[in-house]
C-alpha positions as CSV (number, residue, x, y, z in Angstrom):
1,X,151.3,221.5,117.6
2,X,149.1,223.3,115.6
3,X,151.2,225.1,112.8
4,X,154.0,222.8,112.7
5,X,155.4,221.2,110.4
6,X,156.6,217.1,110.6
7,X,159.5,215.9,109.1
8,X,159.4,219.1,106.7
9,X,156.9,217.6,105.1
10,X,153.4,217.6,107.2
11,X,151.9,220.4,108.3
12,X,149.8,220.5,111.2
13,X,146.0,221.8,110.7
14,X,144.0,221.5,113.4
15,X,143.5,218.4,115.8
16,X,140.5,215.9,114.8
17,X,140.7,214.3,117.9
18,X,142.4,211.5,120.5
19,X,142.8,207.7,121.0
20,X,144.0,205.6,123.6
21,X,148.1,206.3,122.7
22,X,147.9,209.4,120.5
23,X,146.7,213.0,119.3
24,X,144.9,212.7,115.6
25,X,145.4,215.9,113.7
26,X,144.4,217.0,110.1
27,X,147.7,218.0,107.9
28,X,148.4,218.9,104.9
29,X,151.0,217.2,102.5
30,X,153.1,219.9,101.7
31,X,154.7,217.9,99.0
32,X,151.9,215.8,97.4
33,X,149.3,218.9,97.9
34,X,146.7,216.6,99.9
35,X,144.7,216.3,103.1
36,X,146.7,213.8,105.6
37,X,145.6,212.3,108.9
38,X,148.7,212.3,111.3
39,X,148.6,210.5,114.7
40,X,151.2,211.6,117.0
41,X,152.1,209.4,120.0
42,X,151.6,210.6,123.1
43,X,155.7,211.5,125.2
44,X,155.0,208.3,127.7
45,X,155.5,205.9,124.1
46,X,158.2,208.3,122.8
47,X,160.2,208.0,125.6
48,X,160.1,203.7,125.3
49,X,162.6,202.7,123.5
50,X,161.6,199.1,122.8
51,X,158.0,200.4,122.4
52,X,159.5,202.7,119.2
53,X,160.9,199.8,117.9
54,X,158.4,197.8,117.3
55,X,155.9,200.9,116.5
56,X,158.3,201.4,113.3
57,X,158.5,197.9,112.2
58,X,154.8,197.3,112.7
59,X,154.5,200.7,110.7
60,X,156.4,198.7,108.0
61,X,153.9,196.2,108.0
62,X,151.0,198.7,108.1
63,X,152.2,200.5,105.3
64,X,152.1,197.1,103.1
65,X,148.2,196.8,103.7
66,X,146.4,197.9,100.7
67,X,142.8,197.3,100.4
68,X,140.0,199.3,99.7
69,X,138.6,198.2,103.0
70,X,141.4,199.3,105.6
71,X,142.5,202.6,105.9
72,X,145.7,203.1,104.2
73,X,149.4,204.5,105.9
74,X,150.9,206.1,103.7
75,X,154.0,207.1,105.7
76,X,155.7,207.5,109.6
77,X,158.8,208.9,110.9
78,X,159.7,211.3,113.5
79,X,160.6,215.0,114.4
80,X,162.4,216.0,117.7
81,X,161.5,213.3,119.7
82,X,158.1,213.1,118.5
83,X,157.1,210.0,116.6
84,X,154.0,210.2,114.0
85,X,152.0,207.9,111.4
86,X,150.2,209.5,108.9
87,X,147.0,208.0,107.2
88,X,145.0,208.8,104.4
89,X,142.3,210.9,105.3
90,X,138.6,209.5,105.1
91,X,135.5,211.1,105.1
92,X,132.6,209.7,106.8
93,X,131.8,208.9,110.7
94,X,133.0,205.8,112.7
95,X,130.6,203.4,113.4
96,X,130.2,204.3,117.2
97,X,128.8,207.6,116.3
98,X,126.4,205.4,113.8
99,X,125.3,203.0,116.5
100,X,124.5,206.2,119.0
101,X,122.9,208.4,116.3
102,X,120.1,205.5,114.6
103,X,120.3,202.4,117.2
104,X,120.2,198.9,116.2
105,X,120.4,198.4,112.6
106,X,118.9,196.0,109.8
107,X,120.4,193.0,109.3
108,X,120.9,193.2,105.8
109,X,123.0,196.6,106.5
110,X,124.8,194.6,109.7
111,X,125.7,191.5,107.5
112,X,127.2,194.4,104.5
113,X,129.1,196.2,107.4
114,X,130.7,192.9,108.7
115,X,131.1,191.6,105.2
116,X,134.0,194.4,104.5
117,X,135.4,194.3,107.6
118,X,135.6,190.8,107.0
119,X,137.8,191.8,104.0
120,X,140.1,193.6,105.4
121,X,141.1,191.3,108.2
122,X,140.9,188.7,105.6
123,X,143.9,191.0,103.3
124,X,146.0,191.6,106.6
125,X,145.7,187.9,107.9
126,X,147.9,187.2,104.7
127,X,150.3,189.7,105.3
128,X,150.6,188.2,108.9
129,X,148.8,190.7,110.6
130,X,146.5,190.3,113.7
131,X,144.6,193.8,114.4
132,X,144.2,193.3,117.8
133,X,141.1,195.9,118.8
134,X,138.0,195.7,116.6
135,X,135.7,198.4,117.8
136,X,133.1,200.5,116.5
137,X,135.6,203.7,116.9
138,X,138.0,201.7,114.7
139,X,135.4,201.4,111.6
140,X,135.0,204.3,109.7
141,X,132.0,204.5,107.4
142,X,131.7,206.8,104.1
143,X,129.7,208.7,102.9
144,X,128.9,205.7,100.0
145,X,128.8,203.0,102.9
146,X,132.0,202.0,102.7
147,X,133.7,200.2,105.6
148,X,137.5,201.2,106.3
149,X,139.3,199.7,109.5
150,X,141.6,202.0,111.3
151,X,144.7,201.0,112.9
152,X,146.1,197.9,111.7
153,X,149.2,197.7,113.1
154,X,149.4,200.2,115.7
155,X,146.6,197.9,118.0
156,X,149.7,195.1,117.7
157,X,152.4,197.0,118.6
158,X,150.7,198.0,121.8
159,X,150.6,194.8,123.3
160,X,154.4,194.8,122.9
161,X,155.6,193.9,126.5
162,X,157.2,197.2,127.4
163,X,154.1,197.8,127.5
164,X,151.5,195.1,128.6
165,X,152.6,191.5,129.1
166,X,148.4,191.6,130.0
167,X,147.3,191.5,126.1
168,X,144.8,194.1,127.6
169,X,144.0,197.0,125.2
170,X,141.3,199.2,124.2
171,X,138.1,198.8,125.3
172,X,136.8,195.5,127.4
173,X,133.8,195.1,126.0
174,X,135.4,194.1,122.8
175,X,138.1,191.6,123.6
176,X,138.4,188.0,123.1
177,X,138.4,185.6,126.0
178,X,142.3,184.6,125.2
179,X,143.1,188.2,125.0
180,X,142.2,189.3,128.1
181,X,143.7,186.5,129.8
182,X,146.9,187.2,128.3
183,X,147.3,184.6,125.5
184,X,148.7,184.8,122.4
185,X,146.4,185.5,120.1
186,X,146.0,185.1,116.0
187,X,143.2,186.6,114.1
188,X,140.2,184.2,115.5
189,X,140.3,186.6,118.2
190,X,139.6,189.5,115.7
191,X,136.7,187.4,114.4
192,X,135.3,187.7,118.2
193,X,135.4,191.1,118.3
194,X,133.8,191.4,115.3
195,X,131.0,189.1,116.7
196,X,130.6,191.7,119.5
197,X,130.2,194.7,116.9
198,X,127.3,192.5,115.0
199,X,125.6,191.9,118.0
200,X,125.7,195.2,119.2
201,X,124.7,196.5,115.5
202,X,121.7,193.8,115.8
203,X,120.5,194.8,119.3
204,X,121.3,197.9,120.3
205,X,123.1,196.6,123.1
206,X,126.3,195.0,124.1
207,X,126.4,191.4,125.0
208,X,128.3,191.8,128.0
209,X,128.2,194.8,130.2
210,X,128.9,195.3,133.9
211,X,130.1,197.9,136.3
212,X,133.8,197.3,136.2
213,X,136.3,196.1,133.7
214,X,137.4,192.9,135.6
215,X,133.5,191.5,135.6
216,X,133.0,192.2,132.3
217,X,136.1,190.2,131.4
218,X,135.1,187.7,133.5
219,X,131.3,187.6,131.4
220,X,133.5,187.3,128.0
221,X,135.5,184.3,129.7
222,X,132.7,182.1,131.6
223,X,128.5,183.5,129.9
224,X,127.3,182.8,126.9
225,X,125.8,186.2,125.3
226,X,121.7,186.4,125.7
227,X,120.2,185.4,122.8
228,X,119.4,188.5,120.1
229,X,115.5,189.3,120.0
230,X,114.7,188.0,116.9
231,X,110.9,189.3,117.1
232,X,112.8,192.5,117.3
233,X,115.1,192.5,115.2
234,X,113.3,191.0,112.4
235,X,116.0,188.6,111.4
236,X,116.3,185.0,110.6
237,X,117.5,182.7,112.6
238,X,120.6,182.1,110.8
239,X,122.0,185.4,111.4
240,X,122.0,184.2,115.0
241,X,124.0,181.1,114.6
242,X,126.3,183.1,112.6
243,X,127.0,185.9,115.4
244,X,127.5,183.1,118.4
245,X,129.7,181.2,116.2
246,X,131.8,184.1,115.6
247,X,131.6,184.6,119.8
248,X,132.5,181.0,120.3
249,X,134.6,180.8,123.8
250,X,137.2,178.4,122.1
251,X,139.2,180.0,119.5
252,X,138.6,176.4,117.6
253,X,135.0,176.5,118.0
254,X,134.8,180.2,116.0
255,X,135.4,181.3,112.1
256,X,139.0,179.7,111.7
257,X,139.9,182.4,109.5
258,X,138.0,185.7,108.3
259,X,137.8,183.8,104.7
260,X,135.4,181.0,106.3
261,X,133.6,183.7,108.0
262,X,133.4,186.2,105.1
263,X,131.6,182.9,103.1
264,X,129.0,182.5,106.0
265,X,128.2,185.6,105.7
266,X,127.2,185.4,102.1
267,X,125.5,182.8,102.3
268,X,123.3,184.0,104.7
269,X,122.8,186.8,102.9
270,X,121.8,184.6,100.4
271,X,119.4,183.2,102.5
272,X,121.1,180.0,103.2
273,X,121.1,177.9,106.6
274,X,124.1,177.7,108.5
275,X,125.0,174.0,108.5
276,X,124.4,172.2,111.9
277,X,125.4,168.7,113.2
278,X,122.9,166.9,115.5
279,X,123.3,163.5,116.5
280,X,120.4,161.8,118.7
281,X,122.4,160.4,121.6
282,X,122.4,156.8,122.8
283,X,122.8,155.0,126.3
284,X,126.5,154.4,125.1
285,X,127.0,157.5,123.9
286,X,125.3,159.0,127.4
287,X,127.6,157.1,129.2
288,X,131.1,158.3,127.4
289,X,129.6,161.8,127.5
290,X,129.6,161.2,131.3
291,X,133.1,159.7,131.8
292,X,134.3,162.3,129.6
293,X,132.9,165.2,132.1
294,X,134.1,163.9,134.8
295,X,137.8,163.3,133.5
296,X,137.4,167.0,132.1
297,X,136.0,168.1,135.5
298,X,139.0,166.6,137.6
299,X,141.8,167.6,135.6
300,X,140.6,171.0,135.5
301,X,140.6,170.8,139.0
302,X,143.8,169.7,139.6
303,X,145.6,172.3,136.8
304,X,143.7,174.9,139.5
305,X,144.9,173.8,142.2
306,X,148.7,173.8,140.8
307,X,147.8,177.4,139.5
308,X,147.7,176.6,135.9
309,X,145.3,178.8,135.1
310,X,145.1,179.0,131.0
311,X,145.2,174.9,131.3
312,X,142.4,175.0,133.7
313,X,140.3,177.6,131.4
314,X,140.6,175.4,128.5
315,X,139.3,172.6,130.3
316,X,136.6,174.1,132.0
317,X,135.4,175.8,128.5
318,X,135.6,171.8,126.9
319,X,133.0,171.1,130.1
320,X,130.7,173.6,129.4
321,X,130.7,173.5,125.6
322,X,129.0,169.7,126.1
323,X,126.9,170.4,129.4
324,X,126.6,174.3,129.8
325,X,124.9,173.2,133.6
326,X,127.7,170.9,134.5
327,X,128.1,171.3,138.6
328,X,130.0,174.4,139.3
329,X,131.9,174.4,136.2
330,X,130.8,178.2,135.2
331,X,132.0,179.5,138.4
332,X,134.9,177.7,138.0
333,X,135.6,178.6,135.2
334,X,135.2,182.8,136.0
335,X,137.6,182.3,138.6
336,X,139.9,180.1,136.8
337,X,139.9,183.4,134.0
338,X,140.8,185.8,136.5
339,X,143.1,184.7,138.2
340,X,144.7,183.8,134.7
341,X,144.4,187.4,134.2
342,X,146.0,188.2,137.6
343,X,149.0,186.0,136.8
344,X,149.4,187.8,133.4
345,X,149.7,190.9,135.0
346,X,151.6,189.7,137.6
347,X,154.2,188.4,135.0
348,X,154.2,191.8,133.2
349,X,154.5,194.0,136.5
350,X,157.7,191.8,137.0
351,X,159.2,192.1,133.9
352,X,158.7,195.6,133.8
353,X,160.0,196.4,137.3
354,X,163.3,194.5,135.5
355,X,163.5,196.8,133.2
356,X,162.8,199.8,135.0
357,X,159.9,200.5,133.1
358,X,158.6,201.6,136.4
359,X,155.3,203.5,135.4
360,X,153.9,200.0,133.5
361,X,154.5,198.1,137.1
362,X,152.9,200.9,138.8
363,X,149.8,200.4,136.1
364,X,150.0,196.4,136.1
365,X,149.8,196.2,140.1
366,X,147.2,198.4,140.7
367,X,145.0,196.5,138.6
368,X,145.8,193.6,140.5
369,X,145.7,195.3,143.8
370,X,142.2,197.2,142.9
371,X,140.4,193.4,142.3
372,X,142.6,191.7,145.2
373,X,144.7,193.5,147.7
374,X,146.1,190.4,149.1
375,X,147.3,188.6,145.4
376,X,150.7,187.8,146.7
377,X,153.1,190.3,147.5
378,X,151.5,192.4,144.4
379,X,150.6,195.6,147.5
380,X,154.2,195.4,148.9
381,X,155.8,194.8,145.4
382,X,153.4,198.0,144.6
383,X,155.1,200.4,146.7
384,X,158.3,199.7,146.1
385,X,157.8,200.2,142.7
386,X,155.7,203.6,142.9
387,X,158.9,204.5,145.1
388,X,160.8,204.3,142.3
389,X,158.7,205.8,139.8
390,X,158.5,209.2,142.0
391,X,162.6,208.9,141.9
392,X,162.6,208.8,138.4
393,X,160.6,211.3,137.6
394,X,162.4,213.6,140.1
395,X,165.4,212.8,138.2
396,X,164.2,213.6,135.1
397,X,162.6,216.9,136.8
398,X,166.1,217.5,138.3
399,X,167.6,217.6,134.5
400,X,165.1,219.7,133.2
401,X,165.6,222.5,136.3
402,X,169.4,222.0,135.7
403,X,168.6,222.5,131.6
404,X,166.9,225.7,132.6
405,X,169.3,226.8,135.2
406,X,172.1,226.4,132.3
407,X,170.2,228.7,130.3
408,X,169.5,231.0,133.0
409,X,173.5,230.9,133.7
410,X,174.2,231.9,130.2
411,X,171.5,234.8,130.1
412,X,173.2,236.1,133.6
413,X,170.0,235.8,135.3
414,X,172.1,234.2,138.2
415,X,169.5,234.0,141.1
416,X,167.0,232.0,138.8
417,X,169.7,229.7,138.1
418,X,170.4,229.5,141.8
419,X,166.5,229.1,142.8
420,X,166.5,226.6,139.6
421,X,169.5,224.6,140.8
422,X,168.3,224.4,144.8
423,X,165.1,222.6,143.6
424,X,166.7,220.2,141.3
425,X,169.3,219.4,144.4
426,X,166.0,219.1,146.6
427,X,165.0,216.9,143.9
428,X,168.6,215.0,143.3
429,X,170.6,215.5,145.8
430,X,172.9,212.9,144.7
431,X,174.1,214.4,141.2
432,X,177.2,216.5,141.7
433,X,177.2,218.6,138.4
434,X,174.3,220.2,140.1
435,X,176.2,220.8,143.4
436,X,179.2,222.2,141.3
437,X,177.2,224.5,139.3
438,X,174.8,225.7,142.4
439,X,177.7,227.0,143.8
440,X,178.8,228.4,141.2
441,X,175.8,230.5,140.6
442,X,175.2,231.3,144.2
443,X,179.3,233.3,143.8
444,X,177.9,235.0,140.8
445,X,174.7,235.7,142.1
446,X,176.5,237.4,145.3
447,X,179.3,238.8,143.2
448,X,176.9,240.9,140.4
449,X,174.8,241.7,144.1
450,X,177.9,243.1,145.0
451,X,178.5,245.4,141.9
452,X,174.9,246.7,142.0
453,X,175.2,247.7,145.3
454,X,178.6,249.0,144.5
455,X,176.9,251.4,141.5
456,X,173.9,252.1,143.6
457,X,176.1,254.0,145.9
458,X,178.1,255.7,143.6
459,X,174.6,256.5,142.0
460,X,173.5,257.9,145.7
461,X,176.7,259.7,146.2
462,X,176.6,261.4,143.0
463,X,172.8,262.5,143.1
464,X,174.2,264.2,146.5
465,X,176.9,266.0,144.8
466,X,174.6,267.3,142.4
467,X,171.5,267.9,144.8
């Protein structure tokens, strides 16, 4: 795209780079004279329908968000078929780059970094807005040490059901327990993911890390993170409380909003205690603690056995929030969150086979498939719906060969139409425009043959005249 120009306005630079849904390119702002950043969606969004629909309103939203924290929109719109946001353009690196370039950082710097992304959740939770994939790549720091968040609003629209029912975006090593088991979430599961950036800025490491997707999902659902090295690290201890309150496994158990958080923080800073509640318990008190497990134990148990599978998580997080050692209620509980994911996707997968959306069924049940072949009829249900997805894109093959073939048919160059139109009828056999116009090109094909062969022995006859 390099050289074009966006809604007569935007003129493509040079490309900075690509996400998870789109190209980032440089532009320049024909009309206000300025540096832009513009990211165009890749054609698998452009072609949803319902996924540009929300897109623009959530664009809407985005371009409401004004704090000195979050990197602004300043406009979106589209060109051709191609659909594009365009951002202010910020100078600095992301924090990922950071993290890989110095390592774990001081605390004081961690706690200043958290602090202003604090902000800027804390500015979009009033406007309604949930970001949805807190990351290092999504946190751009300045040259000054200023913190901007990228992507409010485009992180949301992506868990629009056309394309995941899942809730699954981004990477997994960010997401919030509910997230990834397909929940609705609000913005105590952005406060998670920020608790994941912290620690990570604090350590050096991530808290949860495996070989595959599905068992670190299942590490974010059931395990506590392992404590920070505080001998390392150089902290004090309340910057650990703060961090696994922020990574609570209940929603209700974290920073209720990024306000309370953003407080915490400075006090901390300030060199204040996190307040804690401990109350010595009594043989009464041992006793109801007991009962209480085992009602907690049994229920979740039963909402297992009947499949209910967010019911049975909730449960079995209550269990291990009083006793982390309670029986097998950690194992229990890692099963009970992936098969919660399973059903989520299994949910999607069918609503998208519905509506035909047959590349996000293909992506849903292969995730299922690829952690357990025999979930349900998710294999069979799998090839019926890759079946379709290799129709459809024949079809839409088939129409570009007939497009071409039209051309082709205007230009005269009649055997390319005709080798154009035999593929798409290979392709489509069923459509009858192609048919119609194949044999149409195939007589004037034969017929301009004809007449060349017709002046090429006229040509012969006269050369022999002459000779």
């Amino acid at each position: 795209m390099l050289g074009e120009i966006l809604g007569n306005r935007y003129k493509i630079v040079r490309e900075l780079g690509t996400g998870g849904m789109a190209w980032v390119y440089l532009a320049e702002d024909i009309k206000e004279h300025r540096e832009v950043a513009i990211k165009v969606l890749y054609p698998q969004y452009s072609d949803d329908v319902s996924y540009i629909q929300r897109f623009t309103r959530e664009a809407k939203l985005a371009i409401k968000l004004s704090n000195p924290h979050i990197v602004k929109v300043l406009d979106y719109g589209s060109d051709r078929d191609v659909h594009y946001l365009v951002m202010e353009k910020v100078a600095g690196e992301d924090l990922k780059s950071v993290l890989h370039r110095r390592g774990l950082l001081p605390y004081e710097e961690v706690l200043s970094i958290a602090a202003q992304v604090a902000h800027a959740l804390h500015h979009a939770n009033e406007h309604g807005i949930v970001h949805r994939d807190i990351k290092p790549e999504n946190l751009m720091i300045t040259p000054d040490g200023t913190v901007k968040v990228l992507d409010f609003g485009i992180a949301r629209a992506r868990t629009l059901p056309s394309i995941t029912q899942s809730g699954f975006i981004g990477s997994p090593y960010y997401i919030s327990p509910e997230q990834a088991m397909g929940e609705v979430v609000d913005i105590r599961s952005d406060i998670y993911s920020l608790g994941i950036v912290m620690y990570e800025m604090l350590s050096g490491d991530l808290p949860f890390d495996a070989s595959s997707p599905w068992s670190i999902i299942s590490q974010h659902i059931a395990n506590k993170p392992p404590m920070l090295a505080l001998s390392k690290t150089e902290m004090p201890a309340p910057v650990e409380d703060l961090v696994n309150k922020a990574l609570a496994k209940d929603p209700t158990d974290r920073f209720q909003t990024p306000a309370e958080m953003l407080a915490a923080i400075e006090a901390v800073m300030g060199g204040q205690e996190l307040p804690r509640l401990s109350v010595p318990p009594t043989p009464r008190s041992r006793q109801v603690r007991e009962l209480l497990l085992k009602s907690l134990y049994e229920r979740a148990t039963e909402a297992m056995q009947v499949e209910k599978w967010p019911r049975a998580v909730n449960l079995l997080n209550q269990i291990l929030k009083i006793e982390p050692a309670y029986q097998d209620a950690a194992q229990k509980l890692a099963y009970a969150g992936l098969h919660a994911r399973l059903s989520a996707l299994y949910t999607a997968a069918h609503k998208a086979k519905e509506a035909e959306r047959w590349q996000e069924a293909v992506d849903e049940l292969s995730e299922i498939v690829s952690v357990e072949p025999d979930y349900r009829d998710a294999a069979a249900l799998l090839s019926s719906v890759a079946l379709s997805l290799a129709e459809q894109r024949a079809a839409e093959e088939a129409v570009d060969l007939y497009n071409q073939a039209t051309a082709c048919c205007d230009a005269g160059e009649w055997d390319m139409a005709v080798a154009c139109l035999e593929e798409a009828q290979s392709l489509d056999p069923v459509r009858r425009d192609v048919k119609e116009r194949l044999a149409e090109a195939r007589r004037e094909a034969k017929r301009a043959q004809s007449s060349l062969n017709r002046l090429g022995v006229r040509v012969r006859s006269w050369l022999g005249r002459a000779g």
